[in-house]
C-alpha positions in Angstrom: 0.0 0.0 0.0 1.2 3.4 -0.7 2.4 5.6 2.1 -0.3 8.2 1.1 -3.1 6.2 0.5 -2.4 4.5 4.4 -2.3 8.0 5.6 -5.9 9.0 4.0 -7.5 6.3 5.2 -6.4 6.8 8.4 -7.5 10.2 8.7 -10.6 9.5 7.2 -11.5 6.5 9.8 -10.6 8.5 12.4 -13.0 11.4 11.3 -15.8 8.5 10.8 -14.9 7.1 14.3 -15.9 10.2 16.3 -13.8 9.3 18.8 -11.1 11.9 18.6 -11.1 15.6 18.7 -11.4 17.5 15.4 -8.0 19.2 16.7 -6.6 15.6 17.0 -7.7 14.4 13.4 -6.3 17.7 11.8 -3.3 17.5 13.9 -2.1 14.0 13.0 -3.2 14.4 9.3 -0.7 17.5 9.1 2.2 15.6 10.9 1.3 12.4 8.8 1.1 14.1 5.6 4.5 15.5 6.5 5.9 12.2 7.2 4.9 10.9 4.0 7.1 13.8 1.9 9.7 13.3 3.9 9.8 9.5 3.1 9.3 10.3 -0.8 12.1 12.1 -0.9 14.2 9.5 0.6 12.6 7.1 -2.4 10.3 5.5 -0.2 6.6 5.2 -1.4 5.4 1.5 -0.1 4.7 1.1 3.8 6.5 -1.8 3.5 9.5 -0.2 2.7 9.6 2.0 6.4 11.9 0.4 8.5 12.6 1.4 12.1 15.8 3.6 10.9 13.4 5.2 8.6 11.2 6.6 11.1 14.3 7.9 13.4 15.9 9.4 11.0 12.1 11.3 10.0 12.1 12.3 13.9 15.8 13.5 14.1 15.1 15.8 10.7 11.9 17.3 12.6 13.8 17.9 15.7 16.9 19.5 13.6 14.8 22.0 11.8 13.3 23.5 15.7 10.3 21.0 16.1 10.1 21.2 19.4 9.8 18.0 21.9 6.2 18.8 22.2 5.5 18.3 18.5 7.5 15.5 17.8 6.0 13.5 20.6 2.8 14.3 18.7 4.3 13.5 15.5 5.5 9.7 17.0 1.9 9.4 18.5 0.4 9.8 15.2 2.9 7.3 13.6 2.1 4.7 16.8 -1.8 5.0 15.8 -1.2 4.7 12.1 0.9 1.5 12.6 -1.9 0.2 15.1 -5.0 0.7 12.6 -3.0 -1.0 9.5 -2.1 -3.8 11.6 -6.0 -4.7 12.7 -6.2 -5.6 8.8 -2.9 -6.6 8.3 -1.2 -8.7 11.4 1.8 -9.1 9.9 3.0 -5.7 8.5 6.2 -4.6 10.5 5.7 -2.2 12.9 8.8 0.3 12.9 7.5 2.3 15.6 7.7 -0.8 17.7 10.2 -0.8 20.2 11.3 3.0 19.6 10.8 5.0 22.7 9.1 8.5 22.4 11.0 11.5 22.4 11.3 12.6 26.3 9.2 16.0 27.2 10.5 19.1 28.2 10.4 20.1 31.8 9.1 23.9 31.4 10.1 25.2 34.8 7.1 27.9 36.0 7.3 31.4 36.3 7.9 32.7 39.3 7.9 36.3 41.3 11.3 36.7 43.6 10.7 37.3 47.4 11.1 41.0 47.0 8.6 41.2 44.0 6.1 39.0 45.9 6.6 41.7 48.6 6.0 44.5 46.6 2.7 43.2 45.0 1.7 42.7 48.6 2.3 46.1 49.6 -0.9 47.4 50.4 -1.9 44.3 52.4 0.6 45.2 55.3 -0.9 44.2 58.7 -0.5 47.8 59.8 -2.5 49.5 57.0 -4.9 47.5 55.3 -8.3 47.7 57.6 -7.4 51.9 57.8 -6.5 51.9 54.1 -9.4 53.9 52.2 -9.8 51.7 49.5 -13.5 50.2 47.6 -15.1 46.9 47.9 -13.3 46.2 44.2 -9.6 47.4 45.8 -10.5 44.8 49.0 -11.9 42.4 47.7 -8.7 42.3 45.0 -6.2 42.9 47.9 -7.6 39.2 49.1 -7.7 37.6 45.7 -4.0 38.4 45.8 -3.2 37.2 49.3 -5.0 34.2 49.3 -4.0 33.1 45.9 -0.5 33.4 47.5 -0.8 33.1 51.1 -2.1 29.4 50.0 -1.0 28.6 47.4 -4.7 28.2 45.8 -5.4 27.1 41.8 -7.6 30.2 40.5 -10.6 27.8 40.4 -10.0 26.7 43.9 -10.0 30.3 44.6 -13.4 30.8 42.2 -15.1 28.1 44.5 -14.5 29.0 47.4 -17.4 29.6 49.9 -17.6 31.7 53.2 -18.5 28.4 55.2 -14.9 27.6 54.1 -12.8 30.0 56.6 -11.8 28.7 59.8 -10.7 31.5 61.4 -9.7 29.6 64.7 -7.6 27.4 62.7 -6.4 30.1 60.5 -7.0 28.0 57.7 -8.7 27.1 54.3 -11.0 24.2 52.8 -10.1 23.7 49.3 -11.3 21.4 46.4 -9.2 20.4 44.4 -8.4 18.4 40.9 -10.5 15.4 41.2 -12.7 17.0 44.0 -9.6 16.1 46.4 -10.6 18.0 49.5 -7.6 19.6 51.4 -7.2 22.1 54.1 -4.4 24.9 54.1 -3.0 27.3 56.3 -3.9 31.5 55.3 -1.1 33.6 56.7 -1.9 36.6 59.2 -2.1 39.4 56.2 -4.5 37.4 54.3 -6.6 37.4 57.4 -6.3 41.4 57.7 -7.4 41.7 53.9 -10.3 38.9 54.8 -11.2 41.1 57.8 -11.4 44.1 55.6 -13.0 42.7 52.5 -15.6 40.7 54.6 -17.1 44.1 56.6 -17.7 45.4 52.5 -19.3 42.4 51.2 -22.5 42.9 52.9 -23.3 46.0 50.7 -22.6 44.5 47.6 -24.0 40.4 48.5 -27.2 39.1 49.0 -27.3 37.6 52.5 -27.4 34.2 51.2 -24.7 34.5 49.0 -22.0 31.8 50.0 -19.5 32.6 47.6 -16.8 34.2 49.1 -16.0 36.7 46.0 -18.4 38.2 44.3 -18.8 41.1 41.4 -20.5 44.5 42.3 -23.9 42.4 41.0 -23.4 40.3 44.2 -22.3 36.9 41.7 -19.9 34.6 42.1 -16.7 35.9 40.2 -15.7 33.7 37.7 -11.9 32.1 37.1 -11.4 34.7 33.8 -12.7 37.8 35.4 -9.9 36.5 38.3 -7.3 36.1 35.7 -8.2 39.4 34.6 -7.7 41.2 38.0 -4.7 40.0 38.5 -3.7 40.7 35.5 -4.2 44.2 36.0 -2.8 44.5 39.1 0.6 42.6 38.1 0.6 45.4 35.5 -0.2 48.1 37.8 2.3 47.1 40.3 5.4 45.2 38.7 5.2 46.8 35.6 4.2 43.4 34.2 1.0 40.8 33.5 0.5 38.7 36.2 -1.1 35.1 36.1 -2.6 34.1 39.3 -0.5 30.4 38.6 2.6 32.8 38.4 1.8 33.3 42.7 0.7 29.6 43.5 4.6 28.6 42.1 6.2 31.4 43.6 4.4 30.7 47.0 5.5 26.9 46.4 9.0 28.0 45.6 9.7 30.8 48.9 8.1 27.6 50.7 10.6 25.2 49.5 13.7 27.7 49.7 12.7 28.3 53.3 11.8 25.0 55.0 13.5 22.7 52.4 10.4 20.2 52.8 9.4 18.8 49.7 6.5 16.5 51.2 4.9 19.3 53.0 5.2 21.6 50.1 3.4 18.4 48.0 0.8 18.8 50.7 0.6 22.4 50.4 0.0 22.1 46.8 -2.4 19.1 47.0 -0.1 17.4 44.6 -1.2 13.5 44.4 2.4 12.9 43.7 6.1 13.6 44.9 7.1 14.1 41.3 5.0 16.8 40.3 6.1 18.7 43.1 9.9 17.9 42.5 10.0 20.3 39.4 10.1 23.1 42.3 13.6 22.0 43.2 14.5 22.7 39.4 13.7 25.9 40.0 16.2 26.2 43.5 18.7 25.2 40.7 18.1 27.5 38.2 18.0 30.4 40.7 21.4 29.3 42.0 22.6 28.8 38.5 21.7 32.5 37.9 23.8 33.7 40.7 26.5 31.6 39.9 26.6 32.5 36.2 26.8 36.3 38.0 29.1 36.3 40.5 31.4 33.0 41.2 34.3 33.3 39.5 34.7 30.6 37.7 31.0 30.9 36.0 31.1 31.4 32.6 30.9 34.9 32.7 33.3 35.2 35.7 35.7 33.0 33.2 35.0 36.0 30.6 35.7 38.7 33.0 38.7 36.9 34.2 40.2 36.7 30.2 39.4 40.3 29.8 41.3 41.3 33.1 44.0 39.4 32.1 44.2 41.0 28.8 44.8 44.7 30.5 47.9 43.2 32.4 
């Protein structure tokens, strides 16, 4: 069978299946397609003819023209799925993508605000000034968005869900629901409670008494996760000088957490990570940081190794 003619009526069962995405089906056609010209060129037409070396040497060209690892994971998944479908008709066609392993992923480490910026977008929120602070029922009721999202750590849809019956203030903490409804309870530090205090004697003027959402718009409703991402947004702009993401302060608050108590297990807890290894990428990030300050002041960094050739040039 030729290589095209496999490829089509792949695509095409898949779009009769109705079992993957449109996204998926255009995806894999593109990456397909481009697997195809790529074995033409190299003079093969016939499925039969793609060997195992075949289908490396497709994935190394992808990778050396800036496919990213992303992509080509993609790309081998759509080779995997075409080799699965022709074998249900044809047992004993060679599978080439058999035994290959897929292309590892990228660990994207998170963004994440320094000590002193995290500082600085808490500003206003200092134990000190916040209850005398003359600021609206939108300037409190951010002020807490911003605490809470990094006082606890909270995903933005944790922080959307979240209900007055929720606060413990004896216990100083939080009930959150999770991913997969996972229940947890989290500490809120002492200037989250000060905005909490603040934002909570507004509420009433704005909320319906049996409102149990704990933020609400000036209509009284539940705020939703995009109008969150949008306030913080604005107020990463109107403090740092840059967007914000309220993800940006869950990582940062994981990462000051980790840097200060060097306890990976309770910062899994913190997070409500269901495993170690998600939360290990925030020791990736310790690295990095050190690697920074390295590359900028040991001297025997690799810019300490430049400075050092340029000094000993002037001698």
């Amino acid at each position: 069978m030729l290589i095209e003619t496999a490829v089509a009526q792949f695509i095409e069962t898949l779009r009769q299946g109705g079992g993957a995405s449109p996204a998926t089906i255009s995806a894999y056609g593109r990456d397909l397609h481009a697997w195809a010209r790529f074995s033409l060129q190299r003079g093969q037409t016939e499925i039969a003819q793609i060997d195992r070396g075949s289908v490396r040497a497709y994935l190394l060209a992808e990778r050396s023209r800036g496919v990213s690892i992303r992509s080509l994971r993609r790309h081998f998944a759509a080779l995997r799925a075409l080799y699965r479908h022709l074998q249900q008709d044809a047992p004993e066609l060679r599978n080439p993508v058999s035994g290959l392993a897929m292309p590892k992923a990228e660990q994207r480490l998170p963004d994440w605000l320094t000590v002193d910026q995290a500082r600085l977008l808490m500003q206003p929120a200092a134990l000190s000034d916040v209850e005398a602070a003359p600021q609206d029922f939108t300037g409190l009721r951010d002020q807490l968005i911003l605490e809470l999202l990094y006082s606890s750590a909270l995903r933005v849809s944790e922080l959307a869900g979240l209900n007055l019956g929720d606060l413990d203030r004896h216990a100083g903490t939080v009930r959150v629901l999770g991913k997969g409804h996972k229940e947890r309870i989290v500490p809120v530090g002492q200037p989250a409670w000060a905005a909490l205090r603040a934002y909570l004697a507004a509420r009433p003027a704005v909320a319906a008494s049996g409102e149990p959402a704990l933020f609400v718009n000036r209509r009284g409703q539940r705020l939703t996760v995009r109008s969150i991402q949008v306030r913080v947004k604005k107020l990463g702009d109107a403090r740092l000088g840059q967007p914000l993401h309220p993800h940006t302060l869950r990582h940062s608050a994981a990462s000051h957490l980790l840097q200060s108590s060097g306890d990976l297990r309770a910062v899994q807890e913190y997070l409500g990570h269901a495993g170690i290894g998600t939360t290990a990428i925030y020791t990736h990030m310790d690295y990095q940081q050190l690697a920074q300050v390295y590359d900028h002041a040991h001297p025997r960094s690799r810019r300490g190794d430049q400075d050092m050739k340029h000094f000993e040039g002037k001698t």
